[in-house]
PyMOL CGO cylinders between C-alpha atoms (Angstrom):
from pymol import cmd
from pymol.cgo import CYLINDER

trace = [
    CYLINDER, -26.99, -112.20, -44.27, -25.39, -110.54, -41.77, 0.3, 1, 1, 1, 1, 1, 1,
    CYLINDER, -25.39, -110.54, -41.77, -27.82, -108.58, -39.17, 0.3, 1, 1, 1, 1, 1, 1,
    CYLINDER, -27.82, -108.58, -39.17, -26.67, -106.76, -36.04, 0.3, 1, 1, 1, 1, 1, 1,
    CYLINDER, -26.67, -106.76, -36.04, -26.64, -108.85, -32.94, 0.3, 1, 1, 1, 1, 1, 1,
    CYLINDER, -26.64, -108.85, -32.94, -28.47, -106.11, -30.72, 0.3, 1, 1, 1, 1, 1, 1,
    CYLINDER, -28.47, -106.11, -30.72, -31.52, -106.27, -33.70, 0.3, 1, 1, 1, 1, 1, 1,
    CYLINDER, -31.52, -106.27, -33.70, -31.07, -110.07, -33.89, 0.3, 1, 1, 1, 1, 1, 1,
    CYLINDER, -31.07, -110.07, -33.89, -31.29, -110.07, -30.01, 0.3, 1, 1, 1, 1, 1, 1,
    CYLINDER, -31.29, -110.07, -30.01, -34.52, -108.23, -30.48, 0.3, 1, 1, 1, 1, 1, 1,
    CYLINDER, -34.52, -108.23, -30.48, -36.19, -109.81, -33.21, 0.3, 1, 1, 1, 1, 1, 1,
    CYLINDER, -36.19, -109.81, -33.21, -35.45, -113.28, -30.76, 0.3, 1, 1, 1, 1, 1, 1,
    CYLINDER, -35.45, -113.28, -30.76, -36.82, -111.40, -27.76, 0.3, 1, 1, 1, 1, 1, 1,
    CYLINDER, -36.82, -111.40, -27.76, -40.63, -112.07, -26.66, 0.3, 1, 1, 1, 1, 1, 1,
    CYLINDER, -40.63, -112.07, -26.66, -40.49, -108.25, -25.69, 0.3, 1, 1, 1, 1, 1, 1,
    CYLINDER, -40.49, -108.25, -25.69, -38.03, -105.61, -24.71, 0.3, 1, 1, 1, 1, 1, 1,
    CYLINDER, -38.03, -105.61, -24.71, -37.49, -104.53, -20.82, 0.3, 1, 1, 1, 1, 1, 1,
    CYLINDER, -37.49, -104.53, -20.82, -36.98, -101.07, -19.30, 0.3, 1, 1, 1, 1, 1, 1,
    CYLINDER, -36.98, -101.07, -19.30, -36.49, -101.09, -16.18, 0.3, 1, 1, 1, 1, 1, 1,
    CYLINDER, -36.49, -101.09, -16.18, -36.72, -98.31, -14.25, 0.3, 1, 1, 1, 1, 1, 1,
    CYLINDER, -36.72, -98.31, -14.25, -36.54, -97.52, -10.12, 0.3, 1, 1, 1, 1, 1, 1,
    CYLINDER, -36.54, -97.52, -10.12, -36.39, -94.66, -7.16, 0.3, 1, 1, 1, 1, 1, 1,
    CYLINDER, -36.39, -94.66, -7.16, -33.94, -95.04, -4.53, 0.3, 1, 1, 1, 1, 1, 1,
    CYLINDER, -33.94, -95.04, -4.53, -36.10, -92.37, -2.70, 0.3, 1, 1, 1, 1, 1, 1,
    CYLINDER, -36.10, -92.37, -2.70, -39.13, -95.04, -2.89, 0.3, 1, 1, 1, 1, 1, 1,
    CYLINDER, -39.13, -95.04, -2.89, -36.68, -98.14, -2.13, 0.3, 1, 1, 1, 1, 1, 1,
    CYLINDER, -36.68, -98.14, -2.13, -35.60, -96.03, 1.08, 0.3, 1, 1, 1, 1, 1, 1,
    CYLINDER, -35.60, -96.03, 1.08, -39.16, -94.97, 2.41, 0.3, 1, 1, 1, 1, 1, 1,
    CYLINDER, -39.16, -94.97, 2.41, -40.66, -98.24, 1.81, 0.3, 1, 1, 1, 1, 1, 1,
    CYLINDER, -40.66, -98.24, 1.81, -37.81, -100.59, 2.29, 0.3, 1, 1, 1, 1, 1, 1,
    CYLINDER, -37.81, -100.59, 2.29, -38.37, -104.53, 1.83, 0.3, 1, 1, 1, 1, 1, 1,
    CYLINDER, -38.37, -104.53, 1.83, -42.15, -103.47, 1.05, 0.3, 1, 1, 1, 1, 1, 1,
    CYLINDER, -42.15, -103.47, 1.05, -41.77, -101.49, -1.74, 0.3, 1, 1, 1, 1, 1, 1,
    CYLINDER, -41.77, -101.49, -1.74, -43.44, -103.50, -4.73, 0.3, 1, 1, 1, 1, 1, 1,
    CYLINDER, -43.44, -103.50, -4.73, -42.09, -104.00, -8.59, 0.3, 1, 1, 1, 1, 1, 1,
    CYLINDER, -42.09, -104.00, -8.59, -44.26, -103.56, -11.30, 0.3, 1, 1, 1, 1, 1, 1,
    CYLINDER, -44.26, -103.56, -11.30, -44.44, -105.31, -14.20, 0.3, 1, 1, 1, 1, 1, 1,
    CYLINDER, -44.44, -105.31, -14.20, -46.51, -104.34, -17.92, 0.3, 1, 1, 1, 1, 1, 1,
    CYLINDER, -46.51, -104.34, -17.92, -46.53, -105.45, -21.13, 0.3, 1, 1, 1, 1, 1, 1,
    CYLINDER, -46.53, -105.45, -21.13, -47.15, -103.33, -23.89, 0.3, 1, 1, 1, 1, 1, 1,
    CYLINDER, -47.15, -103.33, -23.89, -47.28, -102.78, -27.74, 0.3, 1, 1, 1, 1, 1, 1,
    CYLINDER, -47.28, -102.78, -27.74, -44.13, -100.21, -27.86, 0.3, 1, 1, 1, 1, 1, 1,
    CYLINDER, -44.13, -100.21, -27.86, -41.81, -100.95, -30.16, 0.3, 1, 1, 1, 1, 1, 1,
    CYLINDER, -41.81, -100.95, -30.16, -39.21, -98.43, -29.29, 0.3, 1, 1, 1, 1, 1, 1,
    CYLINDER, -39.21, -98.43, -29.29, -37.24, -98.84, -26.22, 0.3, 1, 1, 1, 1, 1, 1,
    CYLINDER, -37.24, -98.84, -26.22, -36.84, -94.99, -25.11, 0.3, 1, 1, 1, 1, 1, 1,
    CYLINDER, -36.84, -94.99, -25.11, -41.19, -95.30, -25.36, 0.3, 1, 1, 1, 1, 1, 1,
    CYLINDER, -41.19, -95.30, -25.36, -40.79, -97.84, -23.09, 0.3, 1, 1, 1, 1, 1, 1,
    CYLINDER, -40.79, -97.84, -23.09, -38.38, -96.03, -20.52, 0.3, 1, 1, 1, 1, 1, 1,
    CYLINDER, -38.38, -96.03, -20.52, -40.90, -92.91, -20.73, 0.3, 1, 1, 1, 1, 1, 1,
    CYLINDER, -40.90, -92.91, -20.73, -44.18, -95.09, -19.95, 0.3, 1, 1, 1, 1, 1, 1,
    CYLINDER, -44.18, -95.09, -19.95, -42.24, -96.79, -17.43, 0.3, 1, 1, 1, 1, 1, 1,
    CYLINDER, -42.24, -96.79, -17.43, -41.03, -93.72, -15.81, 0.3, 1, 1, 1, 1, 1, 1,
    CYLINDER, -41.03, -93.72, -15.81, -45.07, -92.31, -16.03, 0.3, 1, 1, 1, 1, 1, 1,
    CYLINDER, -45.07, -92.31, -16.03, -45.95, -95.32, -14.71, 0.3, 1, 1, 1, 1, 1, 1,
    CYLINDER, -45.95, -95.32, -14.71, -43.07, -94.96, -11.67, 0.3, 1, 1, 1, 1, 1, 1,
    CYLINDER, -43.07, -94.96, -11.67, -44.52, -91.34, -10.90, 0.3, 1, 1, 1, 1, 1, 1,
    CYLINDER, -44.52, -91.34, -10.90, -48.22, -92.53, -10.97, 0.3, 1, 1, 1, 1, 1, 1,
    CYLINDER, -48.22, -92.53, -10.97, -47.96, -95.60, -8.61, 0.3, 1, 1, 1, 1, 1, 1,
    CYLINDER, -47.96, -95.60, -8.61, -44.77, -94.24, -6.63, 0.3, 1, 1, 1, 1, 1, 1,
    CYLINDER, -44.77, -94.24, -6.63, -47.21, -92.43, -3.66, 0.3, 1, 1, 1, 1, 1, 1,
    CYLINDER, -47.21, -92.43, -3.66, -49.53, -93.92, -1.20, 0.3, 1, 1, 1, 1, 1, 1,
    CYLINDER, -49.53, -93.92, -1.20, -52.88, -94.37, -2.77, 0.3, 1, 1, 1, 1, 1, 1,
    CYLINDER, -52.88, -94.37, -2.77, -56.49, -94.84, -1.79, 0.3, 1, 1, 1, 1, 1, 1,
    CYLINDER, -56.49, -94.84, -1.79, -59.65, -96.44, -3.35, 0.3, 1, 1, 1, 1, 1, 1,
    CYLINDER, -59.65, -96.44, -3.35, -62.63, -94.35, -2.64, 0.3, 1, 1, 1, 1, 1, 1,
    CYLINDER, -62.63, -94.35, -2.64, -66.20, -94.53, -4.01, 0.3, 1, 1, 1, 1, 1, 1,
    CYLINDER, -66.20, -94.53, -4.01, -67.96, -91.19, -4.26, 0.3, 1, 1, 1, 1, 1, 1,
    CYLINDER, -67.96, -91.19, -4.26, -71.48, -90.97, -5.64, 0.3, 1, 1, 1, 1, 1, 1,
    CYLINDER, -71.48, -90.97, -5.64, -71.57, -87.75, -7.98, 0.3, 1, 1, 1, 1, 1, 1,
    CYLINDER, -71.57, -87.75, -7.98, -74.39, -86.20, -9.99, 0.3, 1, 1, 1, 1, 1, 1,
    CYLINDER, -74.39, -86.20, -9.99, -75.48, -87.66, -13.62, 0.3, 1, 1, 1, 1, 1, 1,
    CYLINDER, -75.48, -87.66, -13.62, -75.90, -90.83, -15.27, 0.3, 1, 1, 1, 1, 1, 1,
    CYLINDER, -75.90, -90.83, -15.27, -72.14, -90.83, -16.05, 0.3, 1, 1, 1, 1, 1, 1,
    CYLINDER, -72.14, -90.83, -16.05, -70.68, -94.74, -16.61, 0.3, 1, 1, 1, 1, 1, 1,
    CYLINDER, -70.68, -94.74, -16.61, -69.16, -92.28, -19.49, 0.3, 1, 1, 1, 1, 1, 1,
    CYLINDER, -69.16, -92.28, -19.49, -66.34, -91.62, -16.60, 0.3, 1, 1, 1, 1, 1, 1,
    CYLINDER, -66.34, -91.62, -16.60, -65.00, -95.04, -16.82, 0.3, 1, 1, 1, 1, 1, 1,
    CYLINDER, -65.00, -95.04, -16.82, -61.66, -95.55, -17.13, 0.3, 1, 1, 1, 1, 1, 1,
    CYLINDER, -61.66, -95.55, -17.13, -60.60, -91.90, -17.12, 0.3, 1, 1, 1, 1, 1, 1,
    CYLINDER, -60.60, -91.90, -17.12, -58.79, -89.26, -14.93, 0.3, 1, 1, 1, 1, 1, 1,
    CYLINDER, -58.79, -89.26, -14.93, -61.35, -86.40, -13.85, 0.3, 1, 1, 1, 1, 1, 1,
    CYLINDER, -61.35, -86.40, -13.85, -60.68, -84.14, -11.46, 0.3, 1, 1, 1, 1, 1, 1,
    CYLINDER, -60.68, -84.14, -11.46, -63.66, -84.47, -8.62, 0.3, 1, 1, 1, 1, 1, 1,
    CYLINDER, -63.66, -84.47, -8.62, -64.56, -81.52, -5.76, 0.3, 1, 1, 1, 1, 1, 1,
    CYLINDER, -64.56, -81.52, -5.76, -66.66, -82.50, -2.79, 0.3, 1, 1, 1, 1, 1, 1,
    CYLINDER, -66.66, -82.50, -2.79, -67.17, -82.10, 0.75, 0.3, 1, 1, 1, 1, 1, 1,
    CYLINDER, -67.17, -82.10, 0.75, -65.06, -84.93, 1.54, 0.3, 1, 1, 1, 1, 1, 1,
    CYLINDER, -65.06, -84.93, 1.54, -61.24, -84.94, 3.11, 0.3, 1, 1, 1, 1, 1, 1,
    CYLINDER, -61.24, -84.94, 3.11, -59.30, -84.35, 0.01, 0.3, 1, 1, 1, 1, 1, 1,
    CYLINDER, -59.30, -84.35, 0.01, -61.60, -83.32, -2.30, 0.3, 1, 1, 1, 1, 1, 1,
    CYLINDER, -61.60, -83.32, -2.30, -62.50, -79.53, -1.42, 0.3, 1, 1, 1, 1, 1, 1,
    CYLINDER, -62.50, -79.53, -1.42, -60.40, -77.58, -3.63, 0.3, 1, 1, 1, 1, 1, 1,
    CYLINDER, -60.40, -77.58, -3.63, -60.77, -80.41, -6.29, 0.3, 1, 1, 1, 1, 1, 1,
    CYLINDER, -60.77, -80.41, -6.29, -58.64, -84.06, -6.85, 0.3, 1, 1, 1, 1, 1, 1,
    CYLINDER, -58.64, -84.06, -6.85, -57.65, -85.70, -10.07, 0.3, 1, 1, 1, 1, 1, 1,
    CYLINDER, -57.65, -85.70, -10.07, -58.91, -89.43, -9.73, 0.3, 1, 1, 1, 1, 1, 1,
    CYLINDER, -58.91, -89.43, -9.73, -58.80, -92.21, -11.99, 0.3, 1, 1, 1, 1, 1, 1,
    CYLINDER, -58.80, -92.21, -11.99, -62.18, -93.79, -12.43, 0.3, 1, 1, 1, 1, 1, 1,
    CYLINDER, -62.18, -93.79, -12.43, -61.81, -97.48, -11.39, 0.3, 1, 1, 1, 1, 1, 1,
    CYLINDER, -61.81, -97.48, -11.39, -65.63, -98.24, -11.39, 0.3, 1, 1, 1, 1, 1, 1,
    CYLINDER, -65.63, -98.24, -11.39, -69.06, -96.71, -12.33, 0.3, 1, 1, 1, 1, 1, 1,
    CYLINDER, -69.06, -96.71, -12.33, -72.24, -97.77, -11.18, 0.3, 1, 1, 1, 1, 1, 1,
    CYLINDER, -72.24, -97.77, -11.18, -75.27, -95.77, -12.34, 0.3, 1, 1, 1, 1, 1, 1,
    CYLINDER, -75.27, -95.77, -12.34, -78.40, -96.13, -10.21, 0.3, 1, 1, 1, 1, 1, 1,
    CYLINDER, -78.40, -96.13, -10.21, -81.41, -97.17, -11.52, 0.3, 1, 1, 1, 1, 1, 1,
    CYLINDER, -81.41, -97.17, -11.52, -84.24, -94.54, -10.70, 0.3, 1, 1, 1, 1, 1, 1,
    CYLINDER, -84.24, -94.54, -10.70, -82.12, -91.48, -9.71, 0.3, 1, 1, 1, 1, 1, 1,
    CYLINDER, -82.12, -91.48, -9.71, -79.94, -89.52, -11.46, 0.3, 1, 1, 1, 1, 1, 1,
    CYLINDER, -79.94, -89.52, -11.46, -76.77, -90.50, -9.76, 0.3, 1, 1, 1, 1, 1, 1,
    CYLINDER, -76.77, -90.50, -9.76, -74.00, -92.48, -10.37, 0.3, 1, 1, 1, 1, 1, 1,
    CYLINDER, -74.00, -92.48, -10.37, -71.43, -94.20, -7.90, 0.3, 1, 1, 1, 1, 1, 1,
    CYLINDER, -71.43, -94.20, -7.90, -67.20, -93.88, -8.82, 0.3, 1, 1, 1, 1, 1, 1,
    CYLINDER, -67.20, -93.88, -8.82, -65.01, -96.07, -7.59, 0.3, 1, 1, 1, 1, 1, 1,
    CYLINDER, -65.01, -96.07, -7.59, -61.87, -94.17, -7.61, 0.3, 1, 1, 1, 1, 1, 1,
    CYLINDER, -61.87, -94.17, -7.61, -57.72, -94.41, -7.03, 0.3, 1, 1, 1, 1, 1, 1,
    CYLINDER, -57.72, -94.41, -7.03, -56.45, -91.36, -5.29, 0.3, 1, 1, 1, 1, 1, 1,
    CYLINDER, -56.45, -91.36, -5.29, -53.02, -90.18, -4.76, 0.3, 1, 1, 1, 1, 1, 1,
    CYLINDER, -53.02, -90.18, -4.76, -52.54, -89.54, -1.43, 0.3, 1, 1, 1, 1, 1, 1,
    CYLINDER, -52.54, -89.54, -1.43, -49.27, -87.40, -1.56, 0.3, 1, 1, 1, 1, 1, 1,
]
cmd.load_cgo(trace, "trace")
């Protein structure tokens, strides 16, 4: 049986690489600019260039870990991007976080986020 060598190549592979980079974040960051590196379940290459390119836009800005205590018993927050407004540098006309941590506190009605914020 003959099969094609890019398809053999695959089915020999542990996993398929895109690879994808900014020059504009290789100049403004020079030797400290990190690589990343995921593994995932996509089977398709071009799937894999697109969540490698989301991931490039998501972790290609100067981030922050906050924790902001908000309202609610909500642990349901975890894991998620919500968009947060409070009197805090950054936050008054509302930021889209992503939910790193929830800790609800016992006896109040209040929970504590840990969050990643984009800075730029």
């Amino acid at each position: 049986m003959n099969v094609d060598a890019d398809f053999g190549a695959w089915l020999r592979s542990a996993c398929l690489n895109a690879v994808i980079s900014s020059s504009a974040l290789e100049d403004a960051w020079g030797e400290l600019a990190a690589a990343g590196e995921s593994v995932s379940a996509l089977a398709e290459k071009a799937d894999a260039e697109e969540e490698a390119s989301r991931q490039l836009d998501l972790f290609g800005v100067p981030m922050v870990v906050e924790v902001l205590q908000v309202q609610g018993l909500r642990i349901d927050l975890f894991a998620r991007p919500v968009t947060l407004v409070a009197q805090r540098a950054g936050y008054a006309t509302g930021a889209t976080v992503f939910v790193l941590g929830a800790k609800e506190q016992d006896g109040v009605e209040l929970t504590n986020l840990t969050v990643l914020r984009k800075l730029a």
